[in-house]
C-alpha positions as CSV (number, residue, x, y, z in Angstrom):
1,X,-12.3,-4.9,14.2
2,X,-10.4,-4.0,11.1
3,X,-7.9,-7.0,10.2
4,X,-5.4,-6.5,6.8
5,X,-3.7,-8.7,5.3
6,X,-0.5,-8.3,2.7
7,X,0.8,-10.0,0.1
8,X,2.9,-10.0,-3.0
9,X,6.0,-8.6,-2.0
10,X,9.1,-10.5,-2.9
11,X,12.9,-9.5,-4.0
12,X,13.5,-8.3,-7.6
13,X,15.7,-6.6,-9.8
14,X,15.9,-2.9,-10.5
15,X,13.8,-1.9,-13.5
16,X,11.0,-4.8,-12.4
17,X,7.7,-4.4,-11.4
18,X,5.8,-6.1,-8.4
19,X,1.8,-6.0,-7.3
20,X,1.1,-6.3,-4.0
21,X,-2.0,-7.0,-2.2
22,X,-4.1,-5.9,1.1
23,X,-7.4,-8.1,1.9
24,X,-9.4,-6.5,4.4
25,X,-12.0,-7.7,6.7
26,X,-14.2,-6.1,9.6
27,X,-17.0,-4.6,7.2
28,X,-17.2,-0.9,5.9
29,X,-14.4,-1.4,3.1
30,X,-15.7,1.0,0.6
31,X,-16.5,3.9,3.2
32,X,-12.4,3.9,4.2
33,X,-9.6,5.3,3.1
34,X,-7.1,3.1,2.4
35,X,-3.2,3.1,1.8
36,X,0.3,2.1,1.5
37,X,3.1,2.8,3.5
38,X,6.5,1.8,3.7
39,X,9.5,1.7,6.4
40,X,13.2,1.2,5.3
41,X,15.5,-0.1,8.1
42,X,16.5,2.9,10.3
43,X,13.9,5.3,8.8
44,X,10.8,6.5,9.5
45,X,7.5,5.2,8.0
46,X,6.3,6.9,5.4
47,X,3.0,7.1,3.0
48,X,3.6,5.9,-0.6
49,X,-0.4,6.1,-1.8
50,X,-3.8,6.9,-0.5
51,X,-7.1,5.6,-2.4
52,X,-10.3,7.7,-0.8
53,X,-13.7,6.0,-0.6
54,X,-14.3,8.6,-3.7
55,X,-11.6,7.0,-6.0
56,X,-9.5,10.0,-5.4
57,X,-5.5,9.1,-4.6
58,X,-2.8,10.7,-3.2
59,X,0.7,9.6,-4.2
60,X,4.6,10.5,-2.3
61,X,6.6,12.7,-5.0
62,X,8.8,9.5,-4.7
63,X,6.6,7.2,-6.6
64,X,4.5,9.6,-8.8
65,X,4.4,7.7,-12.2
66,X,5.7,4.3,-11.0
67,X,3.4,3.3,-8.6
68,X,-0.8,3.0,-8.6
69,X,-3.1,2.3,-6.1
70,X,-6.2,0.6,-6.6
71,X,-9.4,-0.6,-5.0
72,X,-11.9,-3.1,-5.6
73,X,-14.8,-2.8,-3.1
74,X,-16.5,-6.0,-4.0
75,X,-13.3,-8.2,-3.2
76,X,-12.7,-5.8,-0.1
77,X,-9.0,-5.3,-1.6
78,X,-6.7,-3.1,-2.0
79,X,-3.7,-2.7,-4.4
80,X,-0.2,-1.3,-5.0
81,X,1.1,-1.9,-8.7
82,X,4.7,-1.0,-8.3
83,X,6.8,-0.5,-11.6
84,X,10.4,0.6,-12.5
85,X,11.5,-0.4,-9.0
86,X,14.3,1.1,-7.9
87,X,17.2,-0.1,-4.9
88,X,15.9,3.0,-2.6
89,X,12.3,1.2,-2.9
90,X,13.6,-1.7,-0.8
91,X,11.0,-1.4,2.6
92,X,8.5,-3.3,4.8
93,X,5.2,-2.0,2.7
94,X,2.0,-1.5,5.0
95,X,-1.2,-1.6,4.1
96,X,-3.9,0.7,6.0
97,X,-7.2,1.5,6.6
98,X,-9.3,4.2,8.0
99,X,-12.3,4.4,10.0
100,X,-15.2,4.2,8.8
101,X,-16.0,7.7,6.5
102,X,-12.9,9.1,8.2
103,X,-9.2,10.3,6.0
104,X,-6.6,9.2,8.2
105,X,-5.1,5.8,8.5
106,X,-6.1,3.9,12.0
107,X,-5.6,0.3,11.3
108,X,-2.7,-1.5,10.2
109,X,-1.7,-4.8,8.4
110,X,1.6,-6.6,9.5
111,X,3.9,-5.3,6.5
112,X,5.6,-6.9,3.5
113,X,8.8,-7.1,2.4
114,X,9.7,-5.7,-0.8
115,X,13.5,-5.8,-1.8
116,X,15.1,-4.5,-5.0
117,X,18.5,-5.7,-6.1
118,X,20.7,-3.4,-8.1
């Protein structure tokens, strides 16, 4: 079983930058997909980034530029530099994780809160 586990969020101002964090356990880290997501009260959740076992990353039009994804299969963690936050950024922020060799997100951490002051 696939257990993730956030960190880093926080409040800060607009302009500011944060880093969270997603440690994974269960085994097969470099062989998933992993990714961010993020659900503002009364919305949907929605995806922010993917990382690919390849490297590869996918980004919402939302964040292109501001935010990166990383990996770092030895540590079995992944990561979401966030940059020139803005208010609308304010969410719960997700971490997820794919089967194994698989493109689509299946396992999920309990959230983080992130909140940006104007």
């Amino acid at each position: 079983q696939v257990q993730l586990v956030e960190s880093g969020g926080g409040l800060v101002q607009a302009g500011g930058s944060l880093r969270l964090s997603c440690a994974a356990s269960g085994g097969g880290f470099s062989r998933r997909t992993m990714g961010w997501y993020r659900q503002a009260p009364g919305k949907q959740r929605d995806l922010v980034a993917l990382i690919f076992s390849g490297g590869s990353t996918n980004y919402a039009d939302s964040v292109k530029g501001r935010f990166t994804i990383s990996r770092d299969n030895a540590l079995d963690t992944v990561y979401l530099q966030m940059n020139s936050l803005k208010p609308e950024d304010t969410a719960v922020y997700y971490c997820s994780a794919s089967r194994m060799d698989a493109r689509t997100s299946h396992y999920w951490g309990q959230g983080t809160q992130v909140t940006v002051s104007s």
